[in-house]
N, C-alpha and C positions, 0 to 999 in steps of 0.2 A: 174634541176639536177637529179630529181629521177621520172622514171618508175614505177608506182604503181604496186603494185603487181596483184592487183582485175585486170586493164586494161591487164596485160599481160593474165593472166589468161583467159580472155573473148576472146581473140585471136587478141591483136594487138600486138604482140611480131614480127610479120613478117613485122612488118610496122615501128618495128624499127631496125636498126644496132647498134650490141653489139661490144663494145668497147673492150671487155675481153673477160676471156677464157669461153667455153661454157658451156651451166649450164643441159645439157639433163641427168646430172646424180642424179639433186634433183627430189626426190619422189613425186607424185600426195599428201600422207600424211605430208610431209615434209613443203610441199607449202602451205597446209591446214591450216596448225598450223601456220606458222609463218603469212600467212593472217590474223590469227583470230587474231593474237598476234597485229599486224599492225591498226587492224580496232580499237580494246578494246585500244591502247598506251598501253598493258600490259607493267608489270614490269619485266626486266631479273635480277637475279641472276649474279651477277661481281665476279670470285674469281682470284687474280693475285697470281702468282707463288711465293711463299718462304712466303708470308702473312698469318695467321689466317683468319682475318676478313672477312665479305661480304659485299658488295656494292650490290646499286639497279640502274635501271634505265630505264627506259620509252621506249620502239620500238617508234620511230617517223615517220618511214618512209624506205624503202628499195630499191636500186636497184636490180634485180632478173637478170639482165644480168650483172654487174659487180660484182655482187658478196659484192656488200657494205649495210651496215646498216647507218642509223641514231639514235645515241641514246639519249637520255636527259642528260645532266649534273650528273654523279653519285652521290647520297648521300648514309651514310652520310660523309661528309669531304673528297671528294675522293684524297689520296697522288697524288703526281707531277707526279710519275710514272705511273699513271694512265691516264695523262692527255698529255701528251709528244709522240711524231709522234715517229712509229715505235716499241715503248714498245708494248707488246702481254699482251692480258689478255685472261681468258675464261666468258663466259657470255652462261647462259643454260633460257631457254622458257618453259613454262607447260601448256598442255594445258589436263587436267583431266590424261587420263592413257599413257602421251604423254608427251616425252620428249627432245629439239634440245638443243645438247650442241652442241657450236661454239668458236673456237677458234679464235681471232679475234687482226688486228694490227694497231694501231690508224696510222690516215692518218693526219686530222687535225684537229683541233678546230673552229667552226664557228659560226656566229651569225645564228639561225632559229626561226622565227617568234620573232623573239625580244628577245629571250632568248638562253644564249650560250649552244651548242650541241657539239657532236664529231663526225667525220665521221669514218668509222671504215671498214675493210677490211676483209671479211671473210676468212681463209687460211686453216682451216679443221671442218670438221663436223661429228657428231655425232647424229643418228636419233634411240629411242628407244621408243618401242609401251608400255610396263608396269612399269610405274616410281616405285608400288606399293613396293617394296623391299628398293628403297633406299631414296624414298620420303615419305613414312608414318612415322610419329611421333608416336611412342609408348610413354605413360607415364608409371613413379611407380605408384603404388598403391596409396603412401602418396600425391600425387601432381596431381591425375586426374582432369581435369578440369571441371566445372560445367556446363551443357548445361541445358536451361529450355526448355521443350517441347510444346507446344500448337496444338493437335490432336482434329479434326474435333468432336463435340460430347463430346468431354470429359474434365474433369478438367484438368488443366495445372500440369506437371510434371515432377519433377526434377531428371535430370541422372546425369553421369558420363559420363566423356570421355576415354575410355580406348585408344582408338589410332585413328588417323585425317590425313588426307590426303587433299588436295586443291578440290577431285572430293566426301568425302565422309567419314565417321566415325564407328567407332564403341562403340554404345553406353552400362551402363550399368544402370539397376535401380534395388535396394534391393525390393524384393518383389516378385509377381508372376503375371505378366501380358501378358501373351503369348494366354491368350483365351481373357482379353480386348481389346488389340490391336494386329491388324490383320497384317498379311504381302502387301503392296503393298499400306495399308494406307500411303495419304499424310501427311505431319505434316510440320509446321512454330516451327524450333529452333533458341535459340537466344544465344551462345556464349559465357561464360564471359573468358575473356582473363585474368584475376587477376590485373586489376593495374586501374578498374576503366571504361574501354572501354568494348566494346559487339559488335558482328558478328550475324548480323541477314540473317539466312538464310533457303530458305525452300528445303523438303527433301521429298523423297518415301521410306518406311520400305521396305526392298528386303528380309529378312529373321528375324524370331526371336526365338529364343533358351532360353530354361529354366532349371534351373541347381538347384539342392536340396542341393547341398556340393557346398563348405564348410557351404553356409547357402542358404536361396531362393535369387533367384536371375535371371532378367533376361537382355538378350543381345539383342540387336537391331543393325541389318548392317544398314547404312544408305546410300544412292547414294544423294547428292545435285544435283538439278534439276532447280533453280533456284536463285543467287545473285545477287547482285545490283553490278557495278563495281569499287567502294568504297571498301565495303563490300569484291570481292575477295580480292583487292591490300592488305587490310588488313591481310585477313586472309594467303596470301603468306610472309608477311612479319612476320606474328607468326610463321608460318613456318620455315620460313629460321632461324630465333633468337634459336626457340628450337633447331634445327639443331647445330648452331652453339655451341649453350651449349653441345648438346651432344659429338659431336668432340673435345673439348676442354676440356671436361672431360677423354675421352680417350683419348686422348695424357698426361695429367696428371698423369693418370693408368702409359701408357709405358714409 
């Protein structure tokens, strides 16, 4: 049933006949991502219309000339309207400062590989190059989360999270360490999510800033450079939950 995406890419797209409408208007980046998304089974992001909540669900597979996805069964508990042919949902891909939201309208329910899947019809797109504005997680002050550090040489060290993104963070540690650790140093960070779980992942320091007010203090940008693919699913789904807390806060406010 599905066209891999890698094969079309390598150039046997001419070797097949597309069923559907033609696709020469998705982007060489557009194709990138959702390849990567395809190879990794990344997670997308489910939001349907008039609901709060978010759903997740696994890329299994895509046709690139019809225009269809394969996704894994949503969790968690996804409603009937979500699972029912011709209901539309949206469903958005990340892949670091990259972001496909897809507008998408269930076609059927099927068995794939022994497990039920959806097949799903793409009907509009959305391709943005800097998630960074509406995808980084800023915390409060009161609720930063606790990242341990472990840098090449040196004793292990405990920050703060001031704000996280799926490609990278902005750390903080009370103190002054801007002349012991250097910019561009690698470093192994480990995560704790607060409920008992940890994200281990490693990183490159890109810049680091030191501030005397309100007290010493210094900040670390961080770029990840390296996760296990566990470890992302994880840490997109911390993601998306603070997200959801924050929206649901400000609808609260209004």
């Amino acid at each position: 049933m599905f066209e891999r995406l890698s094969q079309w890419l390598l150039g046997v797209k001419s070797q097949v006949k597309s069923s559907g409408p033609a696709v020469q208007d998705w982007s060489d980046a557009e194709l990138e991502l959702i390849l990567w998304c395809e190879r990794q089974q990344s997670l997308g992001r489910i939001e349907l219309p008039g609901r709060s909540g978010l759903f997740h669900s696994a890329l299994l597979g895509m046709d690139v000339l019809d225009n269809q996805l394969l996704i894994d069964m949503p969790f968690p508990s996804p409603p009937i309207e979500l699972l029912l042919p011709n209901n539309e949902c949206k469903i958005s891909f990340f892949k670091q400062q990259q972001l496909l939201q897809l507008v998408v309208r269930v076609e059927e329910r099927l068995l794939f590989e022994g497990r039920s899947a959806l097949l799903v019809k793409i009907i509009k797109r959305d391709f943005y190059t800097d998630r960074r504005a509406g995808e980084r997680v800023v915390f409060n002050r009161s609720n930063w989360p606790l990242v341990r550090l472990q840098i090449p040489m040196a004793d292990q060290l405990r920050a703060r999270v001031i704000n996280l993104s799926s490609g990278g963070a902005l750390l903080n540690i009370f103190g002054r360490y801007d002349s012991s650790i250097p910019a561009k140093a690698k470093i192994a960070m480990k995560l704790e999510l607060g409920d008992g779980d940890c994200i281990d992942v490693k990183g490159v320091i890109k810049a680091v800033s030191y501030y005397r007010r309100p007290c010493q203090h210094t900040q670390f940008r961080v770029q990840f450079s390296a996760i296990e693919k566990n470890e992302q699913r994880k840490l997109d789904l911390f993601l998306a939950f603070q997200q959801e807390q924050w929206a649901q806060a400000k609808a609260a406010e209004g």
